[in-house]
Biotite code that builds the C-alpha atoms (Angstrom):
import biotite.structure as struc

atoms = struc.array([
    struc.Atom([17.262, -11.879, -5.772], chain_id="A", res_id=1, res_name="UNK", atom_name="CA", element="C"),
    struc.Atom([13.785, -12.830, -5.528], chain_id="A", res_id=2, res_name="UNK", atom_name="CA", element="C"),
    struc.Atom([11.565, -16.085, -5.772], chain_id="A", res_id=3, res_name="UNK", atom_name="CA", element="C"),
    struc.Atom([8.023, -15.824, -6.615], chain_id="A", res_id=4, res_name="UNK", atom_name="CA", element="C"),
    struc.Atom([6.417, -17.645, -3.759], chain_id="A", res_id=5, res_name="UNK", atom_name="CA", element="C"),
    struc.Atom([2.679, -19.318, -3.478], chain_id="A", res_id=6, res_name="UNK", atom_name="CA", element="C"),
    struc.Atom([0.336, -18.815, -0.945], chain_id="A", res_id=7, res_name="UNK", atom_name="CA", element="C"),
    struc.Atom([0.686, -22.207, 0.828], chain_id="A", res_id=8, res_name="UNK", atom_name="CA", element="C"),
    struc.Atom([4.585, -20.967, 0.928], chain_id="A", res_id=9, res_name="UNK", atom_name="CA", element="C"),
    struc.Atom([3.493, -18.097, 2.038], chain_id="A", res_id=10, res_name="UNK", atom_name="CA", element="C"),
    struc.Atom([1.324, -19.503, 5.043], chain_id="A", res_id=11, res_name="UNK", atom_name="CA", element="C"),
    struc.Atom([3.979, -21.705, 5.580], chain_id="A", res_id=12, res_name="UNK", atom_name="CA", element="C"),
    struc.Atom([6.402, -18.903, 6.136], chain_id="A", res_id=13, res_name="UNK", atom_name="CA", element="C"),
    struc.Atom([4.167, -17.083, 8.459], chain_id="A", res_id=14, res_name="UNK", atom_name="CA", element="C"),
    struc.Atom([3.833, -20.529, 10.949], chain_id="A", res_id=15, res_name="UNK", atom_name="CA", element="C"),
    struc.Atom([7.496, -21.178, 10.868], chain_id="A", res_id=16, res_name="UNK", atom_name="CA", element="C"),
    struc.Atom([8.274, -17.215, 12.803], chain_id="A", res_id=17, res_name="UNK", atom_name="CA", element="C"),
    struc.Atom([4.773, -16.029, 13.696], chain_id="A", res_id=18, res_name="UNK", atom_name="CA", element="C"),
    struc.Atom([2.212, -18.543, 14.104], chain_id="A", res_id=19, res_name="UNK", atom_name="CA", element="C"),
    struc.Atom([-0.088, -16.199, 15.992], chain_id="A", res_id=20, res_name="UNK", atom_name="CA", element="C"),
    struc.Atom([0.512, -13.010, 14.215], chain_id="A", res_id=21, res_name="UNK", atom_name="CA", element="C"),
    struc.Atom([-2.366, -13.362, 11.261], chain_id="A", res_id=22, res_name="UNK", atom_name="CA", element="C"),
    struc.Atom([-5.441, -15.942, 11.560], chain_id="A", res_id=23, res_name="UNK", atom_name="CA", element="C"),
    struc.Atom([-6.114, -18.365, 8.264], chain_id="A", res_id=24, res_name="UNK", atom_name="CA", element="C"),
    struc.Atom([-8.512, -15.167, 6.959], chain_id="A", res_id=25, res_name="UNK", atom_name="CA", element="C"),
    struc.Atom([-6.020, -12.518, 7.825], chain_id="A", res_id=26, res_name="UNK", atom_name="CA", element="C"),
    struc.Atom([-2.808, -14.429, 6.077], chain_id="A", res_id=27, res_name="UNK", atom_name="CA", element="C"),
    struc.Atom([-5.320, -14.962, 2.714], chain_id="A", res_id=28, res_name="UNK", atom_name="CA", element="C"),
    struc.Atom([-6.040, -11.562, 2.438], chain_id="A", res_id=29, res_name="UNK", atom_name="CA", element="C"),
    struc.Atom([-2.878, -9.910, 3.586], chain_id="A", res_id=30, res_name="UNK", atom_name="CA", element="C"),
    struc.Atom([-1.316, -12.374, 0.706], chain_id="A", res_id=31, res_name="UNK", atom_name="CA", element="C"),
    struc.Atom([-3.609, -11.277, -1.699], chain_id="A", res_id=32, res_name="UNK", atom_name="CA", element="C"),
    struc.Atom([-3.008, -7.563, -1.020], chain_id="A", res_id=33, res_name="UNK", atom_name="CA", element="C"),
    struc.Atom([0.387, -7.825, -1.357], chain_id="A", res_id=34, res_name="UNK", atom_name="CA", element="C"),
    struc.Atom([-0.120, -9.551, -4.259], chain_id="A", res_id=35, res_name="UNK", atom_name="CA", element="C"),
    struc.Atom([-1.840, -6.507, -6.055], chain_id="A", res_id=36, res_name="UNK", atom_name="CA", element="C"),
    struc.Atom([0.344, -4.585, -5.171], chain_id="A", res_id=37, res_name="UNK", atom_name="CA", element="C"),
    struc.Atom([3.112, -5.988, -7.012], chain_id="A", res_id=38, res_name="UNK", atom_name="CA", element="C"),
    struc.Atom([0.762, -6.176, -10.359], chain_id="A", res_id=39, res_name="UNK", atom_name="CA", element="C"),
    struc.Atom([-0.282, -2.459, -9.622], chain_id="A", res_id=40, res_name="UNK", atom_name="CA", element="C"),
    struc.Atom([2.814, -0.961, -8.796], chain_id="A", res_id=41, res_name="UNK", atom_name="CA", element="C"),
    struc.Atom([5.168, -3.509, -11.200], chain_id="A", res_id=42, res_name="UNK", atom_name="CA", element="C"),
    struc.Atom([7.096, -3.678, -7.909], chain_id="A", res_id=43, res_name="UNK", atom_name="CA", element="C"),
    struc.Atom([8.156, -6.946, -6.100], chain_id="A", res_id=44, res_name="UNK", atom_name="CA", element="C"),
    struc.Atom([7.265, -7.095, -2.590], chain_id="A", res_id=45, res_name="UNK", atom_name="CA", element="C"),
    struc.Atom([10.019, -8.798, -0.403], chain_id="A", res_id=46, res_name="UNK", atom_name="CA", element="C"),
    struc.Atom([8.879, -11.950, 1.767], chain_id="A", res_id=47, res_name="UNK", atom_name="CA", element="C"),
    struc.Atom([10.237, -10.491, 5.194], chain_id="A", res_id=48, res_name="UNK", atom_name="CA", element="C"),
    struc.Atom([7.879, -11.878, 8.030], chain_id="A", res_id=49, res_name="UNK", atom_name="CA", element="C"),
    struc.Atom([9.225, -10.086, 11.110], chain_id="A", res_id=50, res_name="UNK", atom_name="CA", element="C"),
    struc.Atom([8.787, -6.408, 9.105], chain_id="A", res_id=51, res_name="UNK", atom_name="CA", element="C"),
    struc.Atom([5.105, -7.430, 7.901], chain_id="A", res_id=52, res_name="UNK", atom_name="CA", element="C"),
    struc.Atom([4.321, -8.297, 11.193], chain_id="A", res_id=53, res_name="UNK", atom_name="CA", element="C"),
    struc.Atom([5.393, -4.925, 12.106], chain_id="A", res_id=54, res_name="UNK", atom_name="CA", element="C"),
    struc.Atom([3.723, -2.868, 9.153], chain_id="A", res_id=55, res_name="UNK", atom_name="CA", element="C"),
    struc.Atom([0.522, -4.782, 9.460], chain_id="A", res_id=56, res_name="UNK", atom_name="CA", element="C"),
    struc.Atom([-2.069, -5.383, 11.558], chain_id="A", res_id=57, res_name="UNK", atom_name="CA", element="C"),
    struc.Atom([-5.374, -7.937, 12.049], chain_id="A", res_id=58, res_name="UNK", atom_name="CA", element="C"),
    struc.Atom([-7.418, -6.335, 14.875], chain_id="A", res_id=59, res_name="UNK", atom_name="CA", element="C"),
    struc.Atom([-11.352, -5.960, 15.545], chain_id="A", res_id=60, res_name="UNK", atom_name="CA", element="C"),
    struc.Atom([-13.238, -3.002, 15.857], chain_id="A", res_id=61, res_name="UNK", atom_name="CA", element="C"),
    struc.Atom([-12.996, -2.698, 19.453], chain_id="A", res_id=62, res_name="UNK", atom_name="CA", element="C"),
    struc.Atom([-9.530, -3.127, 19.218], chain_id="A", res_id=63, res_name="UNK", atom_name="CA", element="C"),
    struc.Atom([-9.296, -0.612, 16.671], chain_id="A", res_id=64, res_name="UNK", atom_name="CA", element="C"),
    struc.Atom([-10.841, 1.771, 18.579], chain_id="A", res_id=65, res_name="UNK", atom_name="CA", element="C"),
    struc.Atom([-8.699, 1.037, 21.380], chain_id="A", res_id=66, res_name="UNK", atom_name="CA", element="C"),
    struc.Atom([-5.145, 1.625, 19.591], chain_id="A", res_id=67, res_name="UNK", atom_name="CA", element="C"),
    struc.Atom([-6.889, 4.860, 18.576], chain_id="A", res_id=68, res_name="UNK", atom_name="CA", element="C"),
    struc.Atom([-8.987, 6.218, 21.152], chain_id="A", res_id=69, res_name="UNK", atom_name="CA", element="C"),
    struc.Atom([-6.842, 9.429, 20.351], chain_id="A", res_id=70, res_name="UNK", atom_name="CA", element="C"),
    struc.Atom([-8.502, 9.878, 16.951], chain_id="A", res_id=71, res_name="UNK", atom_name="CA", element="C"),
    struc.Atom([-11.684, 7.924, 17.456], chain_id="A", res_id=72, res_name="UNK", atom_name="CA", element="C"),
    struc.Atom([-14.455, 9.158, 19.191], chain_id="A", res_id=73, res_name="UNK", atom_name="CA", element="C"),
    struc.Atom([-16.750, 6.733, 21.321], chain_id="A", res_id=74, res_name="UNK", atom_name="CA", element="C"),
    struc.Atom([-19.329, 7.013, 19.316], chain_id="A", res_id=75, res_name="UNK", atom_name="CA", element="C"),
    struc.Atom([-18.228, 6.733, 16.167], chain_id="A", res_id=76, res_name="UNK", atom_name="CA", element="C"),
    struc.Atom([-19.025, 3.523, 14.937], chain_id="A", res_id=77, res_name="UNK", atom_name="CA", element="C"),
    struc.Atom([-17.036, 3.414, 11.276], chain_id="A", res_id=78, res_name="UNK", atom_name="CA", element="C"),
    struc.Atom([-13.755, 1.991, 11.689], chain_id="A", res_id=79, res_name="UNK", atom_name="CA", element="C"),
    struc.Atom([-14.062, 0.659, 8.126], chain_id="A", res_id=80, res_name="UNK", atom_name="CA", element="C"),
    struc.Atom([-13.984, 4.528, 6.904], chain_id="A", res_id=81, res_name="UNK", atom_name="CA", element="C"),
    struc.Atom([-11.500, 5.989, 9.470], chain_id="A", res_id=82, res_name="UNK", atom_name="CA", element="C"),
    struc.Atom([-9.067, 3.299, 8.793], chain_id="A", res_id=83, res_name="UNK", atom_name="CA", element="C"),
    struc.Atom([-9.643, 3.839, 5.189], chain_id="A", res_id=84, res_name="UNK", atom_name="CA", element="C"),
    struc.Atom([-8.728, 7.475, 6.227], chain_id="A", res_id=85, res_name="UNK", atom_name="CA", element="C"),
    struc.Atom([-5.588, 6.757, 7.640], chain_id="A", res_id=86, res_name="UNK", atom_name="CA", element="C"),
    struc.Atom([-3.986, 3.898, 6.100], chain_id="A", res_id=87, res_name="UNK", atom_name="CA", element="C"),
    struc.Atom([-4.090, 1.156, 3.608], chain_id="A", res_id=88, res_name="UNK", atom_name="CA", element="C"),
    struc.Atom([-6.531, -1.863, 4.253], chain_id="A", res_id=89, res_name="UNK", atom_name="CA", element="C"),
    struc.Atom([-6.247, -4.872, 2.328], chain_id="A", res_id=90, res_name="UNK", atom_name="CA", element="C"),
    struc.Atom([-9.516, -6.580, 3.600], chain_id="A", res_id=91, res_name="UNK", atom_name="CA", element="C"),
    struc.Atom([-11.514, -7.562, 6.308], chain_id="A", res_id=92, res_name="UNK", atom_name="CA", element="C"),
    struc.Atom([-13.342, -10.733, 7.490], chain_id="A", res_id=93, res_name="UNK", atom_name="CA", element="C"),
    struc.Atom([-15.621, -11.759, 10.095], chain_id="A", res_id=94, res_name="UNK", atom_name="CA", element="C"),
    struc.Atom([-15.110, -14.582, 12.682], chain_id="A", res_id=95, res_name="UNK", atom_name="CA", element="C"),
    struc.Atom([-18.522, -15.105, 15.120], chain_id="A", res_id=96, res_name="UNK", atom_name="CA", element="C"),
    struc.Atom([-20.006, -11.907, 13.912], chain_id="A", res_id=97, res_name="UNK", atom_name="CA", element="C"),
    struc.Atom([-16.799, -9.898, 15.284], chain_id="A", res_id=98, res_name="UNK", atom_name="CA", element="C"),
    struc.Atom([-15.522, -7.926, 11.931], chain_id="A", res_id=99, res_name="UNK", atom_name="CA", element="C"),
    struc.Atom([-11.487, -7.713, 11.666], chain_id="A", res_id=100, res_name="UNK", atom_name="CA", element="C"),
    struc.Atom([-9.726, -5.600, 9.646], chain_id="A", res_id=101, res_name="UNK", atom_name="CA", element="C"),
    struc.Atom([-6.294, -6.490, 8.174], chain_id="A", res_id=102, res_name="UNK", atom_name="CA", element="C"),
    struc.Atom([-4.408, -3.396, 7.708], chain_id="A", res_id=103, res_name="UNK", atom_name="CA", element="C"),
    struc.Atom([-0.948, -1.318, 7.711], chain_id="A", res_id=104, res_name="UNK", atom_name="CA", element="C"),
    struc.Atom([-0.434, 0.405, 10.774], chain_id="A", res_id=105, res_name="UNK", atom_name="CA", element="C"),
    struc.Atom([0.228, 3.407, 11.672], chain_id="A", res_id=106, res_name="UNK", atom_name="CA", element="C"),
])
C-alpha cells in the first residue's frame, strides 16, 4: 500500500529519524529526484528513511574525493563528471561557495 506524500511530509519524515542526514537543499532535491523517477519509470518509490539514508549521499567535493581517493586522482578537479560516471546524481547546490552533490552511493 502506498500514500502519495508531499514534500513538507516528506521533510517532515526525514527530521523525525534523521535530522542531520540531508540539509534543507539536499532533502529538496533528493525529493524531487525521486519524484522523477516515479513519473519516468511509472514506478512508486517507497518512503523508507533509514534505506535512503543508506543509498544516498550529500557530500562536498573534498569529501567526495575523500570517499574515493581510490578512483580519483588529486588532481582531478571534476567530481561533477566522475560522479556522473559512477552513479546517479539528482542535483547539487552550493552553501558558502562549497558545491555539494546529492547522490546514490556506491
Amino acid at each position: 500500500m502506498y500514500q502519495s506524500i508531499n514534500e513538507y511530509q516528506f521533510r517532515d519524515a526525514f527530521n523525525a529519524i534523521r535530522p542531520d542526514n540531508f540539509s534543507y537543499e539536499g532533502l529538496t532535491i533528493l525529493f524531487e529526484g525521486l519524484e522523477q523517477y516515479e513519473v519516468d519509470n511509472a514506478e512508486p518509490f517507497e518512503l523508507d528513511v533509514i534505506a535512503l539514508c543508506c543509498d544516498f549521499s550529500e557530500s562536498s567535493e573534498a569529501e567526495i574525493k575523500g570517499y574515493y581517493s581510490n578512483l580519483i586522482s588529486e588532481d582531478d578537479n571534476d567530481i561533477e563528471s566522475f560522479l556522473n560516471d559512477n552513479t546517479w546524481v539528482l542535483g547539487s547546490h552550493e552553501v558558502d561557495g562549497v558545491k555539494y552533490f546529492i547522490y546514490q552511493q556506491f
